[in-house]
C-alpha distance (Angstrom), angle and dihedral (degrees) to the residues before:
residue distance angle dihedral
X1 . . .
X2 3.58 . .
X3 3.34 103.3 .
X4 3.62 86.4 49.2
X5 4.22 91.8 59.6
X6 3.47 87.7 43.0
X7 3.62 85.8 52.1
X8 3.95 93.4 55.5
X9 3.68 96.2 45.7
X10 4.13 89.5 48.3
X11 3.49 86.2 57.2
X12 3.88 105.0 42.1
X13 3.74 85.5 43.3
X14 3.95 91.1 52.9
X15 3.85 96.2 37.4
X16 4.11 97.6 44.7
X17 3.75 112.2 14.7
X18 4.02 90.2 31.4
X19 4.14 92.6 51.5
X20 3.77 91.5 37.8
X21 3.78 93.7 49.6
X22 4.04 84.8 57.1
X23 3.95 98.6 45.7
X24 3.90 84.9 46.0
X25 3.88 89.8 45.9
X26 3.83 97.2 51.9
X27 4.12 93.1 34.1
X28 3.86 83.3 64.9
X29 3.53 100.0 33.2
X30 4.05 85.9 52.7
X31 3.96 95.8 45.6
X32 4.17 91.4 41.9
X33 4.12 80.2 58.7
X34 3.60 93.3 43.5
X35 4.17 96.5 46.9
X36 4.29 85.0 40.9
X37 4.00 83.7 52.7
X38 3.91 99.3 45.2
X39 4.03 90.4 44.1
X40 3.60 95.1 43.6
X41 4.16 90.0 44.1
X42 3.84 87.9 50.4
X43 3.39 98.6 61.5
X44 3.61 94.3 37.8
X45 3.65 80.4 58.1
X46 3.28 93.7 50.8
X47 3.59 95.4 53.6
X48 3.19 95.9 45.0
X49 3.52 95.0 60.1
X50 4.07 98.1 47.0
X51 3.60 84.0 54.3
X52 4.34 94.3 53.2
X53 3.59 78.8 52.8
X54 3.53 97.1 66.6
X55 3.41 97.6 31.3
X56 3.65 80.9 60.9
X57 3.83 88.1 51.2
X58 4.02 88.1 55.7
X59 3.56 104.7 53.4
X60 3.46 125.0 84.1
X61 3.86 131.2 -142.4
X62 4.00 92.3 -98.0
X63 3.89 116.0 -12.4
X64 4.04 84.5 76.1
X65 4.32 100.6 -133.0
X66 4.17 118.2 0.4
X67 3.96 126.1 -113.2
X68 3.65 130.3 -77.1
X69 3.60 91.3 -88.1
X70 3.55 95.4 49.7
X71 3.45 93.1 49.2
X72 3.53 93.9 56.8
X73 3.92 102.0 48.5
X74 4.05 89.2 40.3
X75 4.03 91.9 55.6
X76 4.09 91.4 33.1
X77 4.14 80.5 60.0
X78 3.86 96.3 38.9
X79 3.83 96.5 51.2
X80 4.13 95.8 42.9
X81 4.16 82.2 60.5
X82 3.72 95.8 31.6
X83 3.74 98.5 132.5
X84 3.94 106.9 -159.7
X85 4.75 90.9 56.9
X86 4.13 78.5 128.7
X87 3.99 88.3 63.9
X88 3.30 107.3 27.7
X89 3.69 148.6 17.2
X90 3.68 122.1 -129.5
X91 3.74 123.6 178.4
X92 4.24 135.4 170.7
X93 3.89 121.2 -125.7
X94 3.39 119.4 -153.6
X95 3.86 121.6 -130.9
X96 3.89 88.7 -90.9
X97 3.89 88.3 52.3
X98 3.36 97.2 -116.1
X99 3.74 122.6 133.9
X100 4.07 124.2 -88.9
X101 3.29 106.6 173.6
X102 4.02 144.0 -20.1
X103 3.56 135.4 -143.2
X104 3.70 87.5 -145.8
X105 3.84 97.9 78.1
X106 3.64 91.9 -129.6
X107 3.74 124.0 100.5
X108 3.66 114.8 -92.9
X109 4.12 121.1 -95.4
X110 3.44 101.4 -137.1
X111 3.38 92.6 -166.6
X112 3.60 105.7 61.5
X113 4.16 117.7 116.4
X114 3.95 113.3 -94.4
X115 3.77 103.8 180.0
X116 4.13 83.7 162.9
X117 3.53 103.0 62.1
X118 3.75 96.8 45.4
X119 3.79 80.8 48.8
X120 3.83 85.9 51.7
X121 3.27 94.9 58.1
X122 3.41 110.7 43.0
X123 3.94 86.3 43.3
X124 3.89 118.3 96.0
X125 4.07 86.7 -134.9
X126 3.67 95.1 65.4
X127 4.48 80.4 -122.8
X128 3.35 139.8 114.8
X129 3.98 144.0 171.9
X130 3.33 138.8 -172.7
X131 4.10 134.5 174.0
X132 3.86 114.8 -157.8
X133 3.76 150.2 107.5
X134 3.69 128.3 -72.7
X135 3.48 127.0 -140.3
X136 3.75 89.8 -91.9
X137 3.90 87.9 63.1
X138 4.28 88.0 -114.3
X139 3.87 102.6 130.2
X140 3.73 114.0 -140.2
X141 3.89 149.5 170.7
X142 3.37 119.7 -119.6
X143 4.06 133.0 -173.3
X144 3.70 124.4 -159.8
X145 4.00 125.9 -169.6
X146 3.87 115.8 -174.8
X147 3.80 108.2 -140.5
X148 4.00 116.3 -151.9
X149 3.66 137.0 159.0
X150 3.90 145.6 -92.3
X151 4.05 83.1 -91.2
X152 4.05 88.8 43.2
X153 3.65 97.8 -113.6
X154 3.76 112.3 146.3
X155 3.45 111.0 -100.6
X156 3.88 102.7 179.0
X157 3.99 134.0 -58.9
X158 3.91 123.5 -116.1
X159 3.79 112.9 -145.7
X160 4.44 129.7 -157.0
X161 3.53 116.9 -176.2
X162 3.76 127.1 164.8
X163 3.51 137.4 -166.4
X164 4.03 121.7 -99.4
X165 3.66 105.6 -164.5
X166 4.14 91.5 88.6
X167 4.22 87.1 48.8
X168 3.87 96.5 40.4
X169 4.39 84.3 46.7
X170 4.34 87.3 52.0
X171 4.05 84.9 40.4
X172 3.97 90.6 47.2
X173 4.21 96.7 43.7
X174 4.28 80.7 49.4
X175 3.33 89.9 51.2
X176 3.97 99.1 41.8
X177 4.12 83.7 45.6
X178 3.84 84.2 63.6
X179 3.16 100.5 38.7
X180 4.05 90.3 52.7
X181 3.90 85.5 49.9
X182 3.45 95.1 51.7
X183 3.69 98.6 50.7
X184 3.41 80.9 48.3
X185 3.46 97.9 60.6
X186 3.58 90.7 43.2
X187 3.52 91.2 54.4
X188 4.08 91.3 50.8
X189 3.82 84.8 49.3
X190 3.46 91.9 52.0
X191 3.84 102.2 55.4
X192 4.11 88.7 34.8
X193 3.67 82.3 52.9
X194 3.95 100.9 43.2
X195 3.83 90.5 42.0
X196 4.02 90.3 56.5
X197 3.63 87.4 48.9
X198 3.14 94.3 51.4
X199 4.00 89.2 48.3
X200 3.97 82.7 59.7
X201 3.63 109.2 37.7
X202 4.06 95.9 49.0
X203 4.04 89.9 56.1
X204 4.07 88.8 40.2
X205 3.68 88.9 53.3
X206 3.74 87.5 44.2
X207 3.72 101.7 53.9
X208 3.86 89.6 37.5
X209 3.95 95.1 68.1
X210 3.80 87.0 40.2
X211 3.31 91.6 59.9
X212 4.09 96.3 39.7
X213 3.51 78.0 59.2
X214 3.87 103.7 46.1
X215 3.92 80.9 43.7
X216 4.12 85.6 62.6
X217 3.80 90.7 50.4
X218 4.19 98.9 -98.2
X219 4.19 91.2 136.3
X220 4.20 89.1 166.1
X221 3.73 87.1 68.6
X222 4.24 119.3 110.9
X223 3.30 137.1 -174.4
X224 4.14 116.0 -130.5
X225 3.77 103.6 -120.3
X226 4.17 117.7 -158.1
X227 3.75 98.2 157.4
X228 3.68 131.8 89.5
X229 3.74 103.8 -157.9
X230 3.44 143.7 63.0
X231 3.81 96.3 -46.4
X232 3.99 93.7 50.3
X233 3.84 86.8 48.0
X234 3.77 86.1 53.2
X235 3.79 91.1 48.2
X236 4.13 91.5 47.3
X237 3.83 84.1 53.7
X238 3.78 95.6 52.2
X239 3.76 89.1 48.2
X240 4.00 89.3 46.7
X241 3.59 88.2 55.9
X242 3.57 94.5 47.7
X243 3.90 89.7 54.7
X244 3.73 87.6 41.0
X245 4.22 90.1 47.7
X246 4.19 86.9 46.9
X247 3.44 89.5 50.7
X248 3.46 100.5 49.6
X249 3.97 95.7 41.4
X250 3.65 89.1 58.0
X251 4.01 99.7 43.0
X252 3.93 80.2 54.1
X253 3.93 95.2 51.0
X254 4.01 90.7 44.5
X255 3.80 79.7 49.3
X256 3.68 98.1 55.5
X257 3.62 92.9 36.6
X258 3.95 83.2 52.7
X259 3.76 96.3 44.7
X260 3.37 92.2 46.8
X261 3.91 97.4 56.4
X262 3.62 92.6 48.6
X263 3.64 95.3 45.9
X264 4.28 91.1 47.4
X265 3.77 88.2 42.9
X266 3.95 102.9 68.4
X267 4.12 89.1 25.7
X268 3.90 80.1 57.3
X269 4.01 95.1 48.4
X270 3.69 85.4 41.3
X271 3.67 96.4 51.9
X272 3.73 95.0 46.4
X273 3.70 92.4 49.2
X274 3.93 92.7 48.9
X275 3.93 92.5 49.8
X276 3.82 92.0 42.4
X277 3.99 88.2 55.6
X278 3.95 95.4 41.0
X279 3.44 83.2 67.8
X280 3.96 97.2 56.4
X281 4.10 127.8 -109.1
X282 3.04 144.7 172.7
X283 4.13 128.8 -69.8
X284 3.50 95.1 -106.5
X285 4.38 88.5 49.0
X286 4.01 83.0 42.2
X287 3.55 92.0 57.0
X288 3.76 105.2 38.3
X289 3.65 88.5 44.0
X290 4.09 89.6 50.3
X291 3.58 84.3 51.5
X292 3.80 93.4 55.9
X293 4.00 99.5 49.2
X294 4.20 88.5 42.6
X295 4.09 91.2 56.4
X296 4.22 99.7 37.0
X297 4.02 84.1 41.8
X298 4.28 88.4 54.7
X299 3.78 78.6 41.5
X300 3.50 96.6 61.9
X301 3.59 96.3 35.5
X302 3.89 93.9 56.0
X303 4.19 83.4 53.3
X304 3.35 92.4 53.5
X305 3.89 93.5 52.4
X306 3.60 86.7 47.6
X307 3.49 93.9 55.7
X308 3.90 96.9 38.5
X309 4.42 84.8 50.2
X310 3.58 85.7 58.5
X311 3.93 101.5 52.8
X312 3.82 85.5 47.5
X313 3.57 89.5 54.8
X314 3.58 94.7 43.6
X315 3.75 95.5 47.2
X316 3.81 86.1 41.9
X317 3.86 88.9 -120.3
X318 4.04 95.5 123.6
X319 4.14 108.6 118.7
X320 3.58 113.3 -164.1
X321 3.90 114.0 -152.3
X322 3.93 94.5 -139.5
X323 4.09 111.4 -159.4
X324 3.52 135.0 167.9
X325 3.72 95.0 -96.7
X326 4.01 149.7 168.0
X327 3.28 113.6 -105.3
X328 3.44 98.8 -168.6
X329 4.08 99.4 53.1
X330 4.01 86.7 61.6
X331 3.89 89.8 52.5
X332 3.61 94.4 50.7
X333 3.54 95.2 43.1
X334 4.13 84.6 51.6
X335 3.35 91.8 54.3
X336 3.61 94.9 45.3
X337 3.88 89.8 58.9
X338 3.73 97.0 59.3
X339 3.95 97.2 44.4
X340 3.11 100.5 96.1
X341 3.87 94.2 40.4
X342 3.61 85.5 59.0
X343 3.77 102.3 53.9
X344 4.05 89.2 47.2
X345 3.80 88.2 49.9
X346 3.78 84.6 47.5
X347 3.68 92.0 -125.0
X348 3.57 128.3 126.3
X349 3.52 127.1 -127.8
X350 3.96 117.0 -162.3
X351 3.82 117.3 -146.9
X352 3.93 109.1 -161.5
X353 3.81 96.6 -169.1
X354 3.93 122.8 -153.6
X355 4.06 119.9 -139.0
X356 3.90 81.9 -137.6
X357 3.67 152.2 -17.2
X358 4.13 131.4 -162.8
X359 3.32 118.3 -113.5
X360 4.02 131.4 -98.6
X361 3.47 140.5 -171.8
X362 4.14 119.8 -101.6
X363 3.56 145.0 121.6
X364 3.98 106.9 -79.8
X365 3.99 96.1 -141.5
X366 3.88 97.5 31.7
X367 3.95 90.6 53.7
X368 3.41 94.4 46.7
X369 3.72 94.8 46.5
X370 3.63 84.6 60.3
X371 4.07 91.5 56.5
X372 4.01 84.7 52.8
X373 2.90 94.8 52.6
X374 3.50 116.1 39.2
X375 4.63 85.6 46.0
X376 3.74 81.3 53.7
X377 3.84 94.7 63.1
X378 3.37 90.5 43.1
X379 4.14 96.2 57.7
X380 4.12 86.3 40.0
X381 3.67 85.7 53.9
X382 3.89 104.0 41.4
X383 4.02 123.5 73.0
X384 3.66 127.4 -128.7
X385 3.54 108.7 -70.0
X386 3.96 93.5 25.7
X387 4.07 118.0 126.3
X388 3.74 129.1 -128.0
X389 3.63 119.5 -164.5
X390 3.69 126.6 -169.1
X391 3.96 123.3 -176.3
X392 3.42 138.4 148.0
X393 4.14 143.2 -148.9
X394 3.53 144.7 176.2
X395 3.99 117.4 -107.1
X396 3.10 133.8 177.1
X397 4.32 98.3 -29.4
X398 3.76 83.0 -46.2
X399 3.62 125.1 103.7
X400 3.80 107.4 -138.3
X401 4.01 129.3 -153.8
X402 3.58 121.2 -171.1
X403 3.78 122.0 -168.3
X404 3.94 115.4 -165.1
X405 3.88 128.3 -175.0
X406 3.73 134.5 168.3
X407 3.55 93.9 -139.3
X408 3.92 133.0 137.9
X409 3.75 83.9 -77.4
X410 3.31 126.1 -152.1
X411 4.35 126.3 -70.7
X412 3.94 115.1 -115.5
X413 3.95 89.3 -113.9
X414 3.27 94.1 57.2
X415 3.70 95.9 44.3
X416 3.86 99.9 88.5
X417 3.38 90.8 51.3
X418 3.70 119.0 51.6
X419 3.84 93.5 82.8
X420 4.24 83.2 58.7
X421 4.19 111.4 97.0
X422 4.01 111.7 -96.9
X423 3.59 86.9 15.8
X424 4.01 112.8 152.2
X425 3.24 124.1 168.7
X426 3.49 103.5 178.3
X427 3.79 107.4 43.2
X428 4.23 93.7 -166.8
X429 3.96 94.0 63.4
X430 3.97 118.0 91.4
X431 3.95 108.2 -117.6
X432 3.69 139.7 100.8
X433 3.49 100.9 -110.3
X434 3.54 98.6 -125.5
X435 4.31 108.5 77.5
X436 3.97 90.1 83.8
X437 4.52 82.7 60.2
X438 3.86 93.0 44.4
X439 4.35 91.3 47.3
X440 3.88 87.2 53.3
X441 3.69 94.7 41.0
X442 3.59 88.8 55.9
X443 3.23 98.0 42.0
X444 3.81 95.5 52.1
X445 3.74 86.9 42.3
X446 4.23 81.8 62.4
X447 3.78 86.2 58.5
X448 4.16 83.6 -107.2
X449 3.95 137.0 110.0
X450 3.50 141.0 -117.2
X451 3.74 126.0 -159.6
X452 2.96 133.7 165.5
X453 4.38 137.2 -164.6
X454 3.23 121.7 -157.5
X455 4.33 132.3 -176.9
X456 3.51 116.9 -168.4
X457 3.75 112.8 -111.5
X458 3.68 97.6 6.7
X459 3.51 99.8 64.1
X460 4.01 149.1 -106.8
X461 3.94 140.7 -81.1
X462 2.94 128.3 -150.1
X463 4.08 122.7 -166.2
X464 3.72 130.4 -176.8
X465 4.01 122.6 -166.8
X466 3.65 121.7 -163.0
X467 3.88 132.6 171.6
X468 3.16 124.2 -111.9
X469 3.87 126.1 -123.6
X470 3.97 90.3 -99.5
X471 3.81 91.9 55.5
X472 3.82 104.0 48.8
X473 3.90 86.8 42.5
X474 4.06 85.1 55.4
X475 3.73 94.0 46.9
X476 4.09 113.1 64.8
X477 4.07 90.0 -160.6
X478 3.38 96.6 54.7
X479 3.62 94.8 44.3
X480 3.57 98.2 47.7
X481 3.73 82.7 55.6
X482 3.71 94.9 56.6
X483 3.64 89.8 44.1
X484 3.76 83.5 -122.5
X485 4.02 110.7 174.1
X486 4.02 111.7 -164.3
């Protein structure tokens, strides 16, 4: 499990803090470039502009710029008053490129690099810049215009250059402002980040021990739930499950424990009977004793169908053998069967025959199986004296069967359940617990309900529905689930 957190932390830190860190990275790499490039282009325009001025100062109304001469006492003049000397540095080149004069005070350092006035003049603007160190290690920006005259003779070059250490300090405290934001963000991200993590993992870990533990058969065990979102519904899902799992585990142990009585009960009966007649007895013993092993062994059989119906069902492997049949000749012939039960139980059971009934389309032995069986709960269920009444009708291009006892009935808790598999809900009757969920399977299987109303001490009905032969044949669904062919 651990390497499975660290697993989802590796990846939330690699998908969110790992693509954030890059957008963040190249935002302030891009806007450090773009606040570099607007300070360095403002003082280049700057420059620019003092040196227009003057150039302005230079020329002359028609002669275009003056002489060499000219040029020299004009800029000699112009950089003794030059206001800004604090800022910047201005100083005039003769035509040879050597220094004349500087507003710096100091005399001139002819050897010092000036990449922008040979740039100047070898450029077809008369301009050059250039951005570099001097040999003092200060880095600077320096400005070059080439003067020349009307006949385009070089007349001398006037040169600005400023120092960048002030504008690369401003560009470096912008820089370190977004740098401290970013980290900041980061950081924000971070805990945000770690904090919904955290929300996550704790719950994950949670509902992963509760369900090692519903794994190893603890069913009573719940996970504590504070969250109203997705997680908490996750959580209330778990826990359903778990209720869900309990329930089931113990509807399957009642059924075994119910399966097993009924199957040792008529083994036991047939086992006493066999040894009794090993030993020899009379005819009458023979015969009574015969009688015995025949009934419990048709017993047994019948709860072995049952049980072998319901794995069909579950595995989906029941096939109905749907004919064109009467529904009414299997429900008399149902009836018929448990006549005589009825009279030796001293119960009666109440035919109310129907002139006639159409026709609809089933399986002959699995509908009828369904009669059995429900009439059979209802004379388990009902106590010498009680009445069970079967009758049927048509309604409504259904044929309807209703099934009425005055038996012990069945509680309202228990009423939503008795249709569910290994559902019994009343533990001191013989039966499997799972005939009521093969009747309605079949009977849904039909295209046809089965419900059933129940009141506790008054007794419990029981009524089928099925369509009749005109229905399905009107309704393609249903008749493509028949696998009826007109």
């Amino acid at each position: 499990m651990k390497a499975k957190r660290k697993g989802i932390s590796r990846k939330w830190f690699i998908n969110t803090i790992g693509v954030v860190l890059v957008i963040l990275t190249v935002s302030i790499a891009t806007l450090s470039l773009m606040v570099q490039n607007s300070t360095y282009s403002g003082i280049e325009l700057v420059l620019t502009g003092r040196a227009d001025e003057l150039l302005n100062v230079l020329a002359s109304d028609t002669r275009g710029y003056r002489n060499s001469s000219e040029f020299a006492a004009i800029t000699r003049e112009y950089i003794e008053n030059f206001p800004d000397k604090n800022d910047m540095e201005i100083m005039a080149l003769n035509k040879g490129g050597n220094v004349l004069i500087t507003s710096s005070g100091f005399a001139p350092d002819q050897s010092q690099p000036m990449p922008d006035y040979q740039a100047a003049l070898s450029s077809d603007s008369n301009f050059g810049k250039w951005i570099g160190d001097l040999d003092t290690g200060e880095k600077v920006m320096a400005i070059t215009r080439v003067v020349r005259d009307e006949n385009g003779s070089l007349v001398g070059s006037i040169r600005y250059m400023v120092s960048m250490e002030r504008a690369d300090q401003q560009t470096g405290l912008v820089i370190f402002t977004l740098v401290a934001a970013g980290l900041f963000i980061m950081l924000l991200i971070t805990l945000s980040g770690m904090y919904f993590i955290r929300s996550i993992l704790v719950p994950i870990r949670q509902m992963s021990a509760t369900s090692r533990k519903i794994a190893q058969g603890d069913f009573g065990v719940r996970i504590e739930n504070r969250k109203n979102d997705e997680i908490g519904e996750l959580c209330d899902a778990i826990n359903d499950m778990a209720g869900e799992l309990g329930a089931s585990e113990q509807l399957k142990n009642d059924f075994i424990s119910s399966v097993s009585h009924e199957l040792r009960t008529p083994l036991t009966a047939i086992k006493g009977w066999a040894e009794t007649l090993q030993g020899g007895a009379d005819r009458e013993t023979t015969e009574k004793g015969m009688g015995v092993i025949i009934r419990e062994s048709e017993r047994l059989s019948g709860l072995v169908e049952e049980l072998l119906d319901f794995s069909r069902l579950q595995n989906g492997r029941l096939v109905l053998h749907i004919s064109r049949i009467d529904l009414l000749s299997e429900l008399d012939e149902a009836v018929y069967l448990f006549t005589d039960r009825a009279r030796t139980e001293k119960k009666e059971l109440k035919y109310e025959e129907t002139p006639s009934l159409p026709p609809v389309y089933g399986d002959v032995d699995r509908l009828r199986q369904v009669f059995v069986n429900i009439i059979d709960n209802a004379l388990k269920y009902t106590k010498e004296g009680g009445v069970i009444s079967v009758s049927s009708e048509e309604e409504e291009n259904r044929l309807k069967v209703t099934i009425r006892d005055t038996g012990c009935g069945i509680p309202a808790q228990h009423l939503p359940n008795v249709k569910k598999k290994f559902y019994k809900a009343n533990q001191m009757v013989r039966g499997s617990g799972i005939g009521l969920a093969v009747a309605d399977e079949i009977i849904t299987l039909h295209g046809g309900t089965l419900q059933i109303e129940s009141w506790e001490n008054k007794g419990t009905t029981v009524t089928i529905r099925l369509p009749t032969c005109e229905a399905v044949e009107k309704d393609p669904e249903l008749s493509r689930a028949l696998e009826i062919k007109k």
